[in-house]
N, C-alpha and C positions, 0 to 999 in steps of 0.2 A: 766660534760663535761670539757674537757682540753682545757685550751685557754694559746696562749705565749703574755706575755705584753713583744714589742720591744722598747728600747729606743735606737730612734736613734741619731746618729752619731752627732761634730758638729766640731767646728774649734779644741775647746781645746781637744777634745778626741782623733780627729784625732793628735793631736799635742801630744800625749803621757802628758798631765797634769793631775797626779794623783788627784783623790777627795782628799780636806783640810778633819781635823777629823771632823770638824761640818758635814759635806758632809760624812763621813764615818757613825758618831753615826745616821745620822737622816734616814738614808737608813735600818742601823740596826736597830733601831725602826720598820720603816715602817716594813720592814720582821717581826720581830716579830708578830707583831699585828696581820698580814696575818698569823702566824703560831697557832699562839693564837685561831683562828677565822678557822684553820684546812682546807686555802685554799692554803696555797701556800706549793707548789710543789721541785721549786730549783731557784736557778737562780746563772748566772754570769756576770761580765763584762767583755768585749774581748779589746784585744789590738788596736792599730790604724791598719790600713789596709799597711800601709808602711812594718811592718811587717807580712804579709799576703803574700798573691796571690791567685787567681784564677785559674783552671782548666777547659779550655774554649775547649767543643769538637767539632768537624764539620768533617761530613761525618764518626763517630765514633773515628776519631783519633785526641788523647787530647794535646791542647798546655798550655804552663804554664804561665801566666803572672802575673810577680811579681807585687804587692803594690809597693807605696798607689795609691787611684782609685780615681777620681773627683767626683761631686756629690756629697759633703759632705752628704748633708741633706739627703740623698736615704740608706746611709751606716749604719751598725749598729753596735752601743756601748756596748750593754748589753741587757739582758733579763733573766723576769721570767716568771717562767711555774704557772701556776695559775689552782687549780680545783675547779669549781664553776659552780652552776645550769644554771644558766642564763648566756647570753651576758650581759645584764643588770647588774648582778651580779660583772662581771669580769671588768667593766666600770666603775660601783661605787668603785671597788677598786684600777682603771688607776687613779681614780680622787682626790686620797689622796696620788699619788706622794707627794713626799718630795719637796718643795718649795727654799731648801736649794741649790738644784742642780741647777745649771746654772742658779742662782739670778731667778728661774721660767720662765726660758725660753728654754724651753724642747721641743720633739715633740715625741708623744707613737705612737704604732699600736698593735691591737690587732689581731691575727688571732687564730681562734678556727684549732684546732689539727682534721684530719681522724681521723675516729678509723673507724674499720672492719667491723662493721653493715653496714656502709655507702657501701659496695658492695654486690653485686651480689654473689651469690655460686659460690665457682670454686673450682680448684683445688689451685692456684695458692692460693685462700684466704685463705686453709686450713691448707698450707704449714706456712704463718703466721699465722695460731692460735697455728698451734704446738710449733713455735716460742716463741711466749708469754704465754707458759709453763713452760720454762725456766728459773731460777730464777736468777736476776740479778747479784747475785757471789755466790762461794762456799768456805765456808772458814772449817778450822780445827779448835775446840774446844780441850782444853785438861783438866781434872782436876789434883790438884795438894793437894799438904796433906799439903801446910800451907808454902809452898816455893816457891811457884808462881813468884814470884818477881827475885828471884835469878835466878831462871830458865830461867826467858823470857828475862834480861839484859845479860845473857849468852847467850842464841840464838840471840841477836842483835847482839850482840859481835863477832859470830862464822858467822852470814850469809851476815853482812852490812845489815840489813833489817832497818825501820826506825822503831823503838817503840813508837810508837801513843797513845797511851793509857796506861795508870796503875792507876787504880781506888782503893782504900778500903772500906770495908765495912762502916767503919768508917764516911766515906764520902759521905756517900745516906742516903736516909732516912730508909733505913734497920738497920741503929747503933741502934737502939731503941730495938728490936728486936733479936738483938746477946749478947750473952757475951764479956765482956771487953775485953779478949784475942783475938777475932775475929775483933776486930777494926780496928787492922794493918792491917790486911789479906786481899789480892785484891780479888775484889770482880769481875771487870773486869778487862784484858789487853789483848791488840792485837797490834801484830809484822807486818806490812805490807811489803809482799814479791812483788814488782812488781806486785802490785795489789791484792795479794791473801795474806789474814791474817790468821797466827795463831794465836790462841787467847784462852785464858786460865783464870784459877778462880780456889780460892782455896777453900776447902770443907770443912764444920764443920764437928768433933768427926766422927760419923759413916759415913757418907753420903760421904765419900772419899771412891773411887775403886781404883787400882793400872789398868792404860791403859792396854787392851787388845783386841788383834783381829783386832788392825788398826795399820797403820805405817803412818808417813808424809813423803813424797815422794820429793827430790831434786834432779831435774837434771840440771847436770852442761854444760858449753861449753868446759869444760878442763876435762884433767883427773888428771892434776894438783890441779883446785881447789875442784874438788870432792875428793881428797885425802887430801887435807888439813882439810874441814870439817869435812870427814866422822873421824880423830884422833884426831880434837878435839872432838866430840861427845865421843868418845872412853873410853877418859881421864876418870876414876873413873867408865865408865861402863860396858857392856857386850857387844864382838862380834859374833854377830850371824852368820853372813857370812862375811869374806875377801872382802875388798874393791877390786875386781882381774877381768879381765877379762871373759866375759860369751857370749854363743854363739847369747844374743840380746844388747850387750853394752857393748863400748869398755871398762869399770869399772862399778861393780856394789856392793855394800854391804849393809849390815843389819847392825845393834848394837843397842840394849837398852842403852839409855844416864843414866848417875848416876840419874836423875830425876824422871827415871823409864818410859820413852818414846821411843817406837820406833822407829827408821828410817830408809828410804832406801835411800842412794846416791848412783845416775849413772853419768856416762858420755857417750854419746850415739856416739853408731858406726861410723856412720858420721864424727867423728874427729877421729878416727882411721887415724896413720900417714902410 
């Protein structure tokens, strides 16, 4: 069962005063331990309520009321999501809060999560189970023949995407297990697009194919900067189709990048001048 440990609110939180690092490591301890022990879930701390507001509706139509809100002690600072058999469970683990946090003087709340058992048949509960079918993201995988690296600093390059990631083999406990020349070799990276990663690894000797039968897919708000990417992608590779006009998007084109990657960049109708 899912239980959220809330830590609530207090003067200094509301007061935007960041945790000292003692206050930083002894929180990360705590999580660890719980991750160690394969109970904890996520967790975050939320800003002061000043920067907030509420969405307060009556008679279905909603008014907005900005922060901060009185009641300190009602408000909340932060919380983790916890999965554990018991209440008891999720209480022995309220009870090894970090002592560090406000010289121990804190105040938690546990409340255990619905889940969908807890109702009746309907339709309405079915429509959520379809839901939670769904899997939480869907990203692109590409492999790469030993250039990985160069490739995915190049698509940072070409999209603004943040490069989150560039792992080598080298650097897992798989180095034991490869050959010296595979040490550099990334073993993972991932480009995060607004939430959606491409993410990529390079292959030993045989176990590398050249992409085929998929494309990664950009659409842009310009026809401007869909024409910007889709020539740098260009640069060194194959165009399969013109970046040009088509009768579903006001710009649309193909090209295999010099990496040996597919793409399609659009720019969708709707921005038709």
């Amino acid at each position: 069962m899912k239980y959220m440990l809330m830590r609530k609110a207090d003067t200094d939180t509301e007061n935007a005063v960041l945790p000292t690092e003692g206050i930083l490591q002894a929180m990360a301890d705590y999580n660890d331990r719980m991750t160690q022990a394969g109970v904890f879930v996520d967790g975050n701390g939320l800003r002061p309520t000043s920067e907030g507001c509420r969405i307060q509706f009556r008679n279905g139509e909603p008014t907005v009321i900005q922060g901060p809100f009185e009641q300190t002690g009602e408000l909340l600072a932060g919380y983790s999501v916890l999965e554990v058999d018991s209440l008891e469970e999720a209480i022995a683990w309220a009870k090894q809060w970090p002592p560090e946090d406000a010289d121990g003087n804190v105040t938690l709340e546990l409340r255990r999560y619905f889940t969908l058992e807890d109702f009746e048949p309907s339709a309405a509960l079915e429509q959520h189970r379809a839901q939670e079918k769904l899997p939480r993201e869907m990203n692109v995988h590409v492999a790469f023949a030993g250039n990985c690296r160069e490739a995915m600093e190049f698509y940072a390059e070409v999209t603004g995407g943040n490069l989150e990631a560039m792992i080598t083999y080298g650097e897992t406990p798989a180095a034991e297990d490869m050959p010296p020349e595979m040490h550099d070799r990334i073993v993972h990276s991932s480009l995060n697009l607004r939430g959606r990663r491409l993410m990529g690894a390079d292959m030993a000797g045989d176990c590398y194919q050249p992409p085929q039968g998929a494309q990664v897919h950009l659409d842009y708000a310009s026809p401007e900067q869909g024409e910007r990417v889709f020539q740098a992608l260009s640069e060194g590779g194959t165009v399969i189709m013109p970046f040009e006009k088509t009768f579903w998007a006001h710009r649309f084109g193909m090209v295999t990048d010099r990496f040996g990657v597919q793409w399609m960049i659009s720019a969708e109708l709707e921005h038709c001048q």
